[in-house]
C-alpha positions as CSV (number, residue, x, y, z in Angstrom):
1,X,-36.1,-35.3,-28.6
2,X,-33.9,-35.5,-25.4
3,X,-31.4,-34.2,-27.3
4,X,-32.2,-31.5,-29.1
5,X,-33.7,-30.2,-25.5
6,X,-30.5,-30.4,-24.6
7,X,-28.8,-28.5,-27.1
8,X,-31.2,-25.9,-26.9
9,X,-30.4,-25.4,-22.8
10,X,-26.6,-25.4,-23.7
11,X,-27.1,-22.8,-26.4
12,X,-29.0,-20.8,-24.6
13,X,-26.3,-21.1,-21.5
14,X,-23.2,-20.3,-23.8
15,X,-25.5,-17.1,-25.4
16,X,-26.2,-16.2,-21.2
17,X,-22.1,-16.9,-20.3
18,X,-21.0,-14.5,-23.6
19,X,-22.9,-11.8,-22.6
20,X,-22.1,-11.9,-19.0
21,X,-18.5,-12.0,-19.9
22,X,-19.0,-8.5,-22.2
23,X,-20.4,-6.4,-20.0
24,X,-17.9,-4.2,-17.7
25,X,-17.0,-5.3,-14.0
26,X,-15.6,-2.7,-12.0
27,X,-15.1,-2.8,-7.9
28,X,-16.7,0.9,-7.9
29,X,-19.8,0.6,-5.2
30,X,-22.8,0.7,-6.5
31,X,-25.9,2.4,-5.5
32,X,-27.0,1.1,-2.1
33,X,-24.5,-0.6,-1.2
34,X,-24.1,0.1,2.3
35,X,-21.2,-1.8,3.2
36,X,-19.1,0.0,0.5
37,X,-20.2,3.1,1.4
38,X,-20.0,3.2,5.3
39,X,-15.9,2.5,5.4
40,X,-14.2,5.5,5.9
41,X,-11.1,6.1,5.7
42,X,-9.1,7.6,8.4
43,X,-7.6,10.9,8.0
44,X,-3.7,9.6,8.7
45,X,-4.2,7.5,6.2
46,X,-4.7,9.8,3.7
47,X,-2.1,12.4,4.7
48,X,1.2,12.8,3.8
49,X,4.4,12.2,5.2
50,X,5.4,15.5,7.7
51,X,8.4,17.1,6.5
52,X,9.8,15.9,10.5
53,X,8.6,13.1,12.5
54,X,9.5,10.3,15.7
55,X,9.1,7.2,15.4
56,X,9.3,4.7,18.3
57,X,9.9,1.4,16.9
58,X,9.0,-2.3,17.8
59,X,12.6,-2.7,19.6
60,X,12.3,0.3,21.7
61,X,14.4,2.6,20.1
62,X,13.3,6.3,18.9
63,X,14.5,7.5,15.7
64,X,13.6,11.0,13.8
65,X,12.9,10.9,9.7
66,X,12.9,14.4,8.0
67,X,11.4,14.2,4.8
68,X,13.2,16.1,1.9
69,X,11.1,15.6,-1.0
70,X,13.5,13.4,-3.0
71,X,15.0,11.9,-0.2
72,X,14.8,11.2,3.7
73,X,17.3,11.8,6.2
74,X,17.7,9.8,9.1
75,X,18.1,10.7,12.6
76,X,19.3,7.6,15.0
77,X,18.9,7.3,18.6
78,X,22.7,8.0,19.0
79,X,22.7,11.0,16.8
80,X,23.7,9.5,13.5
81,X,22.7,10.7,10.0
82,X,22.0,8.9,6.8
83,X,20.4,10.3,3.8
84,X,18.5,8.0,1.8
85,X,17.0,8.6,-1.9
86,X,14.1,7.5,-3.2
87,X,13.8,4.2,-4.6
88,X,13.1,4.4,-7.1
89,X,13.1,8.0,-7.9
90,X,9.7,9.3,-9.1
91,X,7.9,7.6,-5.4
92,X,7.6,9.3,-1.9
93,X,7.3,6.0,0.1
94,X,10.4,3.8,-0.5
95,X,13.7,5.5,0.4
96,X,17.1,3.3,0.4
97,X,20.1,2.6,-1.3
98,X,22.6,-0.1,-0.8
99,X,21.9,-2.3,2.0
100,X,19.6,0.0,3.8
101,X,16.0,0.7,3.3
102,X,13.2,2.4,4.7
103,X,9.1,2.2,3.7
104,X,6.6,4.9,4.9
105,X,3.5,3.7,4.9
106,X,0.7,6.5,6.9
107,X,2.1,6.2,10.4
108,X,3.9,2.9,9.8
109,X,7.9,3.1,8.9
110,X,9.6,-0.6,8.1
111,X,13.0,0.6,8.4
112,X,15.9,-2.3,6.7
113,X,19.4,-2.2,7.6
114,X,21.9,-4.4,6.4
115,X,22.2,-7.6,8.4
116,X,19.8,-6.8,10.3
117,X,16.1,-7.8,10.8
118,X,13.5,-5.4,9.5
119,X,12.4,-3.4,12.3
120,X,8.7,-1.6,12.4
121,X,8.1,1.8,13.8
122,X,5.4,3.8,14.4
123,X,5.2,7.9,14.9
């Protein structure tokens, strides 16, 4: 008797387990789910890059990025130039080539130079 009871709880477990397993789970909020729906998300978060902006960066230096669509150029504190190309091509945050590197991220640049640290900047 003991067990078929149990074989009855474990079938009727393993029935519960399938169909919790078939039905969809999605991160979407659900209704009334407050904590979902009260983040907000901040407005330079959500726009894009400026075709020109400053940066002041983590070790004190300024520098300028100019967004050209397929590519960024770069504008050092002693007034040199790089252009750098997306990478890879079809993105609008990652822009680098060679040694060199540069991730846009909202307000937050990580700017990579060839033996070098990385180097965080804000505009």
């Amino acid at each position: 008797m003991r067990l078929r009871r149990t074989f009855r709880i474990a079938l009727a477990v393993s029935s519960l387990l399938a169909a919790a397993a078939c039905t969809p789970q999605t991160s979407a909020p659900k209704l009334g789910n407050t904590v979902a729906a009260s983040v907000a998300i901040t407005p330079t978060e959500s726009t894009p890059q400026p075709r020109t902006a400053t940066y002041k960066c983590a070790d004190g230096s300024m520098m300028t990025i100019e967004n050209l669509g397929t590519s960024v150029r770069v504008l050092g504190p002693d007034g040199t130039s790089a252009e750098l190309p997306a990478s890879p091509a079809n993105q609008t945050s990652r822009y680098g080539e060679a040694h060199d590197a540069i991730v846009i991220d909202g307000r937050d640049a990580l700017v990579m130079k060839g033996g070098a640290s990385p180097v965080a900047c804000k505009r």
